[in-house]
N, C-alpha and C positions, 0 to 999 in steps of 0.2 A: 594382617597376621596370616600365616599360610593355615589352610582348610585344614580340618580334623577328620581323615577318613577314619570309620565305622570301621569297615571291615578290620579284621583279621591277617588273613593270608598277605606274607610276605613282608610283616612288620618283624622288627626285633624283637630282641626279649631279655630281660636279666631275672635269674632266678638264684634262688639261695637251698638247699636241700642241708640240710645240717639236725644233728642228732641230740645238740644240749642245745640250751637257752640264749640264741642271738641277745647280745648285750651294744644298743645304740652308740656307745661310747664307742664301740670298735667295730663301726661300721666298715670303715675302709680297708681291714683284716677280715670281714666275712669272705668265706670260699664261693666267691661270685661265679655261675655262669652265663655265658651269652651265648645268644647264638638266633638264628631266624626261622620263623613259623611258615612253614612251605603248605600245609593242606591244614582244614579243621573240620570238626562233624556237625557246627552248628554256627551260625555268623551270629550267636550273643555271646559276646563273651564273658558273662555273667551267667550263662546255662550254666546249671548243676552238673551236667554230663559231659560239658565239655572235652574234649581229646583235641590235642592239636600233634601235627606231625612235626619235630623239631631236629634244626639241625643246630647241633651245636660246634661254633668256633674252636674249640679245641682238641677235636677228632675228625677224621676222614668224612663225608658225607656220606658214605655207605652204612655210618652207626648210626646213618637218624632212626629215631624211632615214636612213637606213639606215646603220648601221657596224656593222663588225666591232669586236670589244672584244679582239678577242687578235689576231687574223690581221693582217698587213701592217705590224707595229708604226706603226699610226697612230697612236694613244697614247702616251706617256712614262708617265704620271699618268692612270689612272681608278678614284676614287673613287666607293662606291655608296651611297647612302643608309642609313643601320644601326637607329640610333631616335634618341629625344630626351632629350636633356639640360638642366642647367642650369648657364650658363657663366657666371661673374662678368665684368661687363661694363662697361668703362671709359667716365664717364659723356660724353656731346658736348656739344655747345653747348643741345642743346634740352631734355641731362639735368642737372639741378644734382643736387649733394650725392656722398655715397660711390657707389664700383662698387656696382651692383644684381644680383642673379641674372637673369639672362636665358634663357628657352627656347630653345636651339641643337639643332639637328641637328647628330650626328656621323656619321662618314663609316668605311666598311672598303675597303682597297684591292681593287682584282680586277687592275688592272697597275700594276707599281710597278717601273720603272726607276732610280728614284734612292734608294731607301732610305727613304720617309718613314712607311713602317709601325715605322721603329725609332729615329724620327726624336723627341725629348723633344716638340715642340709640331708641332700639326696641326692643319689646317683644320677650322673648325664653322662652319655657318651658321646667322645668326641667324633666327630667326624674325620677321616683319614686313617687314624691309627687305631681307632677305638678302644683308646683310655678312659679308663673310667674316674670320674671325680665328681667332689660332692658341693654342691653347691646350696645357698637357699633360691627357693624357686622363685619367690617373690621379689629378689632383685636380677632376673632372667630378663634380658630384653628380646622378647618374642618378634619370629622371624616376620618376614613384609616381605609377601611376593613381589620378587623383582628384584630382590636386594642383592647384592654381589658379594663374593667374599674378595674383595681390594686388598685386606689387610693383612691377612693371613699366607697370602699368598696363592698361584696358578694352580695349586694340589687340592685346595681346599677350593677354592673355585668351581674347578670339576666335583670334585663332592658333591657339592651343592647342588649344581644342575641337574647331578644325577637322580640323587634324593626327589627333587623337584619331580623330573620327568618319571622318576615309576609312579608318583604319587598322581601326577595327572592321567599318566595310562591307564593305570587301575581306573580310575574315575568315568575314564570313557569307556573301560570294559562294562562298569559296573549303570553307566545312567545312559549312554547311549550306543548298546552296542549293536543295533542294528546299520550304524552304520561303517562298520569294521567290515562288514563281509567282504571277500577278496583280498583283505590284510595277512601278511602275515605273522605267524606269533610262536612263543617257544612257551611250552607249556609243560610244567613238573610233572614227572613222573610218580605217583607216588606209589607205586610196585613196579617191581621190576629191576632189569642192574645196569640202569642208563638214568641218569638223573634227570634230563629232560629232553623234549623231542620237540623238532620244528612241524608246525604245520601251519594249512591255510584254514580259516574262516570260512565255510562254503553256507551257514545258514545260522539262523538264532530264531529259540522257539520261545514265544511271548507268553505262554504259560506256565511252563519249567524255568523261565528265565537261564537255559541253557544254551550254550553255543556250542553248531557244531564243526568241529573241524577235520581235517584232513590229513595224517599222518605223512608228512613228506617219505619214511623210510618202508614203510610195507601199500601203504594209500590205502589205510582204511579208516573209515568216519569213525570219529567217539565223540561222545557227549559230555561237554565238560563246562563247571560251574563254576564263574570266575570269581564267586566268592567263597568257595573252599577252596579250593584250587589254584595255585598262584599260577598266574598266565602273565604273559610279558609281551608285549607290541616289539616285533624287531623290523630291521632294515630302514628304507629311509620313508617308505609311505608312511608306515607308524608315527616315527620321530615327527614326520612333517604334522600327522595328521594333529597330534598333542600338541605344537608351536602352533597352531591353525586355531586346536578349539581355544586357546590361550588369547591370542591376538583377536580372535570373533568376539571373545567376552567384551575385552579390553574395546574395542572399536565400540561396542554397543555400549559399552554405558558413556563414552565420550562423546559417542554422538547422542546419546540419550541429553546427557548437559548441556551442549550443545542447542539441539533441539528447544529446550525447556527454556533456554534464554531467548531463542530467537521467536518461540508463540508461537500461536496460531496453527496452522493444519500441518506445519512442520511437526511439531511439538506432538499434533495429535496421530500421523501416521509413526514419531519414534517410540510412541507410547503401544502403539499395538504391536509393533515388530517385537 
């Protein structure tokens, strides 16, 4: 099953903001929005003061703005990004033949005024198009690193990858990133009227858990925390570096098995590695 990152920054979101009583029956006529979480004030996302910075799919990125996710009940409905799934998917006009599996995002509530965490069918989005459809969760066949989208097609393929690789990138911002430095990365702006800027990684401080980089366009250091903050690995060192920490796991627990069949001081030097 693919990992469940913690963090915040840079996941989806679907939220409901509505002024009468959401009625479950007409879930899939709620005034859905989506859209993705670029910065936050606190990596719980159960904080009572949380703020996230949001951009929402159906406006310019220049109207992102700052909300509270508990406070002032602006919310009804917000759903937070969870992992990925594969959701049987009823076919359209451009799909002939039987439902196919489709790579969907499923969603965990953080405010849930009308009951839809206990709700039999609940929103997923699809990957590619991001349609939303409601599914029940407990016949969801949950995604398995490695797994390919074959059936769906080349579009949906690349999806996936994608999906995959921010999720390992963040991962290595987030557990090892002392060894990024020299990488370079694009990292949100969240003031100002440039939505994000490239730079390098020139340090990472082990007590702030801050990294710090190098603005490619003025060259000046900021300090920035890649879990409020959505920071992105680009070019090919990055990419390489994520297929790297992926194939080092994969190697170590094969030769881990490996090991453990053949005994003896094999066994006992894969056991310390």
């Amino acid at each position: 099953m693919a990992k469940i990152r913690e963090e915040i920054v840079g996941k989806r979101f679907l939220s409901v903001s509505s002024g009468s009583k959401l009625k479950l029956s007409k879930i899939n006529e709620w005034d859905w929005r989506a859209g993705v979480i670029r910065a936050c004030t606190h990596t719980d996302s159960k904080h009572p003061d949380l703020q996230v910075l949001v951009e929402y799919d159906d406006v310019e990125w220049q109207r992102r703005e700052w909300v509270h996710v508990y406070r002032g009940q602006l919310f009804q409905i917000f759903l937070l990004e969870k992992t990925l799934a594969w959701a049987t998917r009823t076919p359209h006009s451009k799909m002939r033949g039987t439902p196919i599996p489709w790579p969907a995002l499923v969603y965990v509530g953080l405010v849930d005024q009308a009951g839809i965490s206990e709700h039999k069918y609940r929103p997923v989005e699809y990957l590619v198009d991001r349609t939303l459809d409601y599914h029940d969760y407990t016949q969801l066949q949950p995604y398995q690193d490695g797994e390919c989208a074959i059936v769906c097609g080349e579009e949906c393929g690349r999806a996936v990858r994608a999906w995959v690789g921010e999720q390992d990138g963040q991962r290595i911002l987030l557990t090892t990133p002392s060894v990024l430095v020299g990488f370079r990365v694009q990292v949100y702006r969240a003031e100002g009227t440039t939505q994000w800027y490239t730079a390098v990684i020139v340090g990472y401080n082990h007590a702030t858990r801050e990294l710090t980089v190098t603005d490619d366009t003025v060259l000046e250091e900021h300090s920035e925390d890649p879990s409020l903050v959505q920071i992105r690995l680009i070019g090919e060192g990055g990419q390489c570096l994520a297929r790297g920490h992926l194939c080092l796991g994969l190697f170590i627990v094969l030769f881990g098995l490996w090991a453990s069949s053949a005994g003896g001081l094999v066994g006992l030097v894969a056991t310390q590695c």
